[in-house]
Backbone as ProteinMPNN parsed JSONL, in Angstrom:
{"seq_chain_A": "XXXXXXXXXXXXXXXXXXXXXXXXXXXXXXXXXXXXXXXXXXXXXXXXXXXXXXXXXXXXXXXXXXXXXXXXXXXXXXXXXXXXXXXXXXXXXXXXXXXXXXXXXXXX", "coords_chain_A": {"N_chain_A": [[16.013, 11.342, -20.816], [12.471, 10.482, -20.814], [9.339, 10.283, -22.855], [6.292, 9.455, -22.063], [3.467, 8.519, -23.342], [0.189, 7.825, -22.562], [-2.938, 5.736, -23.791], [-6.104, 5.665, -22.649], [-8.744, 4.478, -21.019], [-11.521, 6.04, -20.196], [-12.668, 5.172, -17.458], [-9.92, 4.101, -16.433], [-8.466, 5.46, -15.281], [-7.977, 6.506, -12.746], [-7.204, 4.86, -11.158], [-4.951, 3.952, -12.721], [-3.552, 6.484, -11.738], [-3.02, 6.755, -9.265], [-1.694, 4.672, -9.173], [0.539, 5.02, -10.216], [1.194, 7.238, -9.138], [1.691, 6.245, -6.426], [3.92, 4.925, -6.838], [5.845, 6.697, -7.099], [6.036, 8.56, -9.548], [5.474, 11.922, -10.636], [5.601, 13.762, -12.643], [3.055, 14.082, -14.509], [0.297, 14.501, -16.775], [-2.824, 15.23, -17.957], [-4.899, 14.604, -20.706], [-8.023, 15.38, -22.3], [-9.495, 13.099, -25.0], [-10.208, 12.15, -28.223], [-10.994, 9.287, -29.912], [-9.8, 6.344, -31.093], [-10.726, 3.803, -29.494], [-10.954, 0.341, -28.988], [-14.401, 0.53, -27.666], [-15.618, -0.376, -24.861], [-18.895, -0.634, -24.099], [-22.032, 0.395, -25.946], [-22.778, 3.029, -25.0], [-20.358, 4.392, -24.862], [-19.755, 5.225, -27.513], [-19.82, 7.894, -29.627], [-21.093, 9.63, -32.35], [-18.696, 11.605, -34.318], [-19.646, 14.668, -35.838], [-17.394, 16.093, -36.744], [-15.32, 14.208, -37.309], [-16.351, 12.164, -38.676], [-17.202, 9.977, -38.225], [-17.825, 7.323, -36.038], [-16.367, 7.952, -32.71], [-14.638, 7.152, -29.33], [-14.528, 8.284, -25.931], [-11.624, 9.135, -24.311], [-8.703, 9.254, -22.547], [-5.755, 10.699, -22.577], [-2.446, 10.022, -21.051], [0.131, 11.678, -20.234], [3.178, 11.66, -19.526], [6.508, 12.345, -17.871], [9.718, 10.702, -17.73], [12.777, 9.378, -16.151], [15.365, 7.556, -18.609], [15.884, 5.324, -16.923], [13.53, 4.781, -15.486], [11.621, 3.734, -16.874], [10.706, 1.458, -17.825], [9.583, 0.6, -15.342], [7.391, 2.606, -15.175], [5.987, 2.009, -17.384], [5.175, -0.949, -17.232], [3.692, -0.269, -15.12], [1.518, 1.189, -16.56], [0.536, -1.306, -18.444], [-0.531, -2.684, -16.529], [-2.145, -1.868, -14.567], [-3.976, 0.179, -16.305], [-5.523, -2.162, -18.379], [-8.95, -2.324, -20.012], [-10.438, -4.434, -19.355], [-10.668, -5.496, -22.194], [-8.792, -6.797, -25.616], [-6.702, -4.691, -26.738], [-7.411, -2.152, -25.687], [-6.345, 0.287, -24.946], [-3.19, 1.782, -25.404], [0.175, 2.272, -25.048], [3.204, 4.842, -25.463], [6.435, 5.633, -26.006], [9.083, 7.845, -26.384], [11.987, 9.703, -27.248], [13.021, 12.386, -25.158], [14.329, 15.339, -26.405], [15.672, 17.294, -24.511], [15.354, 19.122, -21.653], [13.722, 21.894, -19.553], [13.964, 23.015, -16.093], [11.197, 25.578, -15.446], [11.718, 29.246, -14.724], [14.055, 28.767, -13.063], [17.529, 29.825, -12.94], [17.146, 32.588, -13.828], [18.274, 35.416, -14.591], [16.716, 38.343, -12.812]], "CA_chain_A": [[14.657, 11.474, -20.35], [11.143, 9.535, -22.073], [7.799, 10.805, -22.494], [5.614, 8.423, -22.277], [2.13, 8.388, -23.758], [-0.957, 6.18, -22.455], [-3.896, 5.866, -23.953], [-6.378, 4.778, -21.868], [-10.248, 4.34, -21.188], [-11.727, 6.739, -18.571], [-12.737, 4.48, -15.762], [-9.226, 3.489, -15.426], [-7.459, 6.681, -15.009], [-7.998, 7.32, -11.329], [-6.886, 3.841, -10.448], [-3.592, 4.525, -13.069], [-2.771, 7.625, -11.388], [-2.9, 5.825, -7.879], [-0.469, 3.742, -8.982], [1.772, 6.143, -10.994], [2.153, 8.018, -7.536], [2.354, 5.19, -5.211], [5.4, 4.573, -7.253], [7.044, 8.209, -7.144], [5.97, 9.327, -10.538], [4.611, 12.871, -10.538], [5.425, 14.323, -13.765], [2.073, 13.142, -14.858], [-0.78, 15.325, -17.483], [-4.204, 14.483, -18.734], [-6.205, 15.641, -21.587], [-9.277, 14.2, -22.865], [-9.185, 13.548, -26.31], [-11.14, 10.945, -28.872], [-9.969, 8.278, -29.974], [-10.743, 5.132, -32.048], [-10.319, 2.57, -28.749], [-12.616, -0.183, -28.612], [-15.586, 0.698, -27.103], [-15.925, -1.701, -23.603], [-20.325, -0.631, -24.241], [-22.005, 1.009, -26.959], [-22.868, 4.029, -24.466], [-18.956, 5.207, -25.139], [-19.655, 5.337, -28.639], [-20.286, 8.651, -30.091], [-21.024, 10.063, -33.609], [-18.885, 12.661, -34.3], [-19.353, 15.092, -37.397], [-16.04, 16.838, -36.956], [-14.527, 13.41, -37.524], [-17.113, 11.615, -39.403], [-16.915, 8.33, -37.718], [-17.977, 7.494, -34.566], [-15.478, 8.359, -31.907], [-14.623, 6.801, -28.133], [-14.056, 9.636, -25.488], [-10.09, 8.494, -23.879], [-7.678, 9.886, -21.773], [-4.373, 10.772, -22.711], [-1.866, 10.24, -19.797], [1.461, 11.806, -20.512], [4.621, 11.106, -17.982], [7.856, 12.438, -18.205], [10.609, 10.421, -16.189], [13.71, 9.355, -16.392], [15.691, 6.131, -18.62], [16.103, 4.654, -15.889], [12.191, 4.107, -15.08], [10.488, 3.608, -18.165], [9.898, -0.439, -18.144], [8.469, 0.5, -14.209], [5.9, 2.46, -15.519], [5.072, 0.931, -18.854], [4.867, -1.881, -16.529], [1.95, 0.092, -14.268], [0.106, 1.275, -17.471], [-0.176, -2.328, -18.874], [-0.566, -4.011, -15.451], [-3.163, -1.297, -14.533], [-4.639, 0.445, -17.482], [-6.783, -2.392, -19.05], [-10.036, -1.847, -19.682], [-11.069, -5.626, -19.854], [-10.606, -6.055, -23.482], [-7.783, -6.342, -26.01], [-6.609, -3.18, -27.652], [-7.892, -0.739, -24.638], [-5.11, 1.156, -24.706], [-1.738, 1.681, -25.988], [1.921, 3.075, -24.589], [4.104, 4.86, -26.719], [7.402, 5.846, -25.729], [9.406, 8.95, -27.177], [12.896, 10.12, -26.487], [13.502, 13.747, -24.713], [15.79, 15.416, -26.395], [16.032, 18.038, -23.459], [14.639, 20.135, -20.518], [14.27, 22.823, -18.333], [12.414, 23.67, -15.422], [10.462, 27.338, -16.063], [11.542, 30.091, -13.419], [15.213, 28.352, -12.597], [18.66, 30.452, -12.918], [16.871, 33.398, -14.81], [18.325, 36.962, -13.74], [15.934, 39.158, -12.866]], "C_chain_A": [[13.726, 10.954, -21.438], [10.083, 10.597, -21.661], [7.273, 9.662, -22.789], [4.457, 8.809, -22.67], [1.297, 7.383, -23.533], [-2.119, 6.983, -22.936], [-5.218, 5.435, -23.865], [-8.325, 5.012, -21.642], [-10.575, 5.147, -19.732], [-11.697, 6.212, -17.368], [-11.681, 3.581, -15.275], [-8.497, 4.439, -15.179], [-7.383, 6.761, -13.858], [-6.923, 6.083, -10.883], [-5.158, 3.811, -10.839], [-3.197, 5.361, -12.589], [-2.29, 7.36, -9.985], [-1.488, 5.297, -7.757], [0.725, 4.191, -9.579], [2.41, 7.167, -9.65], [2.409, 7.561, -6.573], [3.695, 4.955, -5.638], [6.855, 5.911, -8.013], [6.973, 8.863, -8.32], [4.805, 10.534, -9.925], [4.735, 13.96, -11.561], [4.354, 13.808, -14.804], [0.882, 14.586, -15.631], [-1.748, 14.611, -18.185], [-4.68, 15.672, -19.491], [-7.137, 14.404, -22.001], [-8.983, 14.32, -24.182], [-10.411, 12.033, -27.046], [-10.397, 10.339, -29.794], [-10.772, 7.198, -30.887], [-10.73, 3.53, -30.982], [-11.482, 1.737, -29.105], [-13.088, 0.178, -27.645], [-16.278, -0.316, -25.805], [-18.222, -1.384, -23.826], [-20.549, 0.084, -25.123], [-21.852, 2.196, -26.47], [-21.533, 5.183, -24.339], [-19.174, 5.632, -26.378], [-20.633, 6.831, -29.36], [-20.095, 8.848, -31.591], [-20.082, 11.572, -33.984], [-18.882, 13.484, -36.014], [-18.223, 15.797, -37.783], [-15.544, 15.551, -37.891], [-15.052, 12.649, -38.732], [-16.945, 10.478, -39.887], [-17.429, 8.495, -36.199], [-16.421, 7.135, -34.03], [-15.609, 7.551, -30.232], [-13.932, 8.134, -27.784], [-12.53, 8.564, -24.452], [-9.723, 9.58, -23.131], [-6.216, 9.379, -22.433], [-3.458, 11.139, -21.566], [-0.352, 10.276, -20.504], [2.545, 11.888, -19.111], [5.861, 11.251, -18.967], [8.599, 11.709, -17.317], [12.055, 10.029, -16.884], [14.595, 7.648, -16.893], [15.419, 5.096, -17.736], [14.743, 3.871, -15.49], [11.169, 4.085, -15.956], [9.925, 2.007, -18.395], [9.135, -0.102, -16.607], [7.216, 1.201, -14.896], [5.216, 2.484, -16.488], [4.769, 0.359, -18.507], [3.293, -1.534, -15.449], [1.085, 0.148, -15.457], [-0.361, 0.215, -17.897], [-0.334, -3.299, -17.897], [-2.008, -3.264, -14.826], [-4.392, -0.19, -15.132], [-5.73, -0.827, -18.32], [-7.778, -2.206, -18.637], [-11.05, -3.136, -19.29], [-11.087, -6.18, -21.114], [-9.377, -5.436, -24.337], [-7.689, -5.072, -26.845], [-7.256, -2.031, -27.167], [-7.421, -0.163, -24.617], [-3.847, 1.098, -25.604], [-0.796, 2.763, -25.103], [2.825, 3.241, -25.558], [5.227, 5.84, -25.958], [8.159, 6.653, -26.074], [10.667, 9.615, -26.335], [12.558, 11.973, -26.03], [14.457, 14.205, -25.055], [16.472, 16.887, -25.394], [14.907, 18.479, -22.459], [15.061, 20.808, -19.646], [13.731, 22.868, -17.257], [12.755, 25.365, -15.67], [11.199, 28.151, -14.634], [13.179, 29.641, -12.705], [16.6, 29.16, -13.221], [18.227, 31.419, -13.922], [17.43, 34.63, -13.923], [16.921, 37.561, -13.793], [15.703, 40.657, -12.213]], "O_chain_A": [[13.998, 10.939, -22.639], [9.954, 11.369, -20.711], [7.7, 8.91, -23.665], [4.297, 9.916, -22.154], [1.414, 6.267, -24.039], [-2.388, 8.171, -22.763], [-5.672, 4.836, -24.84], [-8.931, 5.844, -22.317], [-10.1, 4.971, -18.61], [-10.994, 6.549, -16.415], [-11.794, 2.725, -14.398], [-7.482, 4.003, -14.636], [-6.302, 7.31, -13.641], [-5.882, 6.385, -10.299], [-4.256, 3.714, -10.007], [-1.996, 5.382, -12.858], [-1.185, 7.763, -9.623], [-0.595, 5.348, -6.912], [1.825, 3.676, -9.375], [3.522, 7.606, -9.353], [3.173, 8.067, -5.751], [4.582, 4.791, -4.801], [7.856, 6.0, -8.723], [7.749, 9.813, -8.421], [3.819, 10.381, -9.204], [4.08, 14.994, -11.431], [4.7, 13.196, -15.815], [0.724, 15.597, -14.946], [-1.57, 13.603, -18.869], [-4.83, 16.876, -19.282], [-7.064, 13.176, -22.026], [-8.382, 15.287, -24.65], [-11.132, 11.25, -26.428], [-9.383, 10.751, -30.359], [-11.944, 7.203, -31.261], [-10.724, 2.406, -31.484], [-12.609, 2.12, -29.419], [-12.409, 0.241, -26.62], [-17.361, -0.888, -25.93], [-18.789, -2.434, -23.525], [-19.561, 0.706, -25.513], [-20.99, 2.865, -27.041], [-21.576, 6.341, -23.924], [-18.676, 6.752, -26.491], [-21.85, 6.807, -29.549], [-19.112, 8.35, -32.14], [-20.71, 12.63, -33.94], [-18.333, 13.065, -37.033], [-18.012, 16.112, -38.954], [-15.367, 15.747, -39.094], [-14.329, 12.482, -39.715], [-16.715, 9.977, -40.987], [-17.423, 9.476, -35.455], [-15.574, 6.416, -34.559], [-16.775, 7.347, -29.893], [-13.225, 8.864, -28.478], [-12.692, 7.408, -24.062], [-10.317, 10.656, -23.076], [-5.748, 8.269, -22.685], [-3.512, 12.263, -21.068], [0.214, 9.36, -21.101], [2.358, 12.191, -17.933], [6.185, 10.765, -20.051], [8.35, 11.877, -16.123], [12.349, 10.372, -18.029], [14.626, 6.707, -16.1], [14.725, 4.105, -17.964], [14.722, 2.67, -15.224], [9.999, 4.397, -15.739], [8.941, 1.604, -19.016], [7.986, -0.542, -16.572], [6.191, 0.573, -15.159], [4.053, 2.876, -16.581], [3.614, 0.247, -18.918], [2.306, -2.218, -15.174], [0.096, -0.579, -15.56], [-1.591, 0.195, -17.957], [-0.313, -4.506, -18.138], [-2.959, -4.013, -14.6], [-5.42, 0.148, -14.546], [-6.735, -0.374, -18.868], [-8.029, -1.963, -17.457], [-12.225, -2.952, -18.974], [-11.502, -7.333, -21.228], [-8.91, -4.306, -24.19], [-8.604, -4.593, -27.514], [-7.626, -1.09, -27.868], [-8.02, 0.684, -23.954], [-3.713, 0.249, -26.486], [-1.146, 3.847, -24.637], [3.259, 2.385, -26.328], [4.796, 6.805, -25.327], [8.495, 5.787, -26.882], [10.581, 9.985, -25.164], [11.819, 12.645, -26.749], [15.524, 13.922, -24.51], [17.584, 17.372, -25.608], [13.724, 18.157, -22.562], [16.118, 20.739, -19.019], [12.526, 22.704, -17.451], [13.747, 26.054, -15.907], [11.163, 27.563, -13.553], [13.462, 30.308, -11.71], [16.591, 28.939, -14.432], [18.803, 31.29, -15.003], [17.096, 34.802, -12.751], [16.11, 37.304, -14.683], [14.695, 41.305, -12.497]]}, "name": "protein", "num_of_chains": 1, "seq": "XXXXXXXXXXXXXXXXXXXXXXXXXXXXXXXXXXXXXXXXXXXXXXXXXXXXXXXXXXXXXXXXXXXXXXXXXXXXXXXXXXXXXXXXXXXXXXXXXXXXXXXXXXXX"}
């Protein structure tokens, strides 16, 4: 099993998730998070003083799936994740070294 990691510019998330479930993925999680992407307008570009740098606001799209389908949807995030400009994003890839599902063969 992979985890995948995208890291991606807000206004393409809806359209990535579209296509992450048209194509049977549904082990799929978002957080917002900040980021150093380029900036597609300045109006992304915040100051922050935690960081003390300006910051872009991102989406982090994590997907668990299986060997087997990890070039399909690396293949959606960089076929439908840009933002229009290079270095919008990134995919990072990460083995599993197990899992469970929660609530499965527990006595009770």
């Amino acid at each position: 099993m992979k985890q995948i990691k995208a890291f991606i510019h807000r206004n393409r998330v809806s359209d990535v998730l579209h296509a992450l479930e048209a194509a049977g993925f549904d082990r799929v999680s978002l957080f917002d998070v900040k980021g150093l992407l380029h900036a597609l307008h300045a109006r992304e570009r915040e100051y922050s003083v935690v960081f003390g740098d300006q910051v872009v606001s991102e989406v982090q799209v994590e997907l668990f799936c299986e060997d087997s389908d990890v070039a399909r949807a690396v293949e959606i995030f960089r076929r439908v994740g840009p933002a229009g400009h290079p270095g919008a994003g990134w995919v990072y890839v990460s083995a599993v070294e197990s899992a469970w599902p929660i609530g499965e063969g527990e006595s009770g």
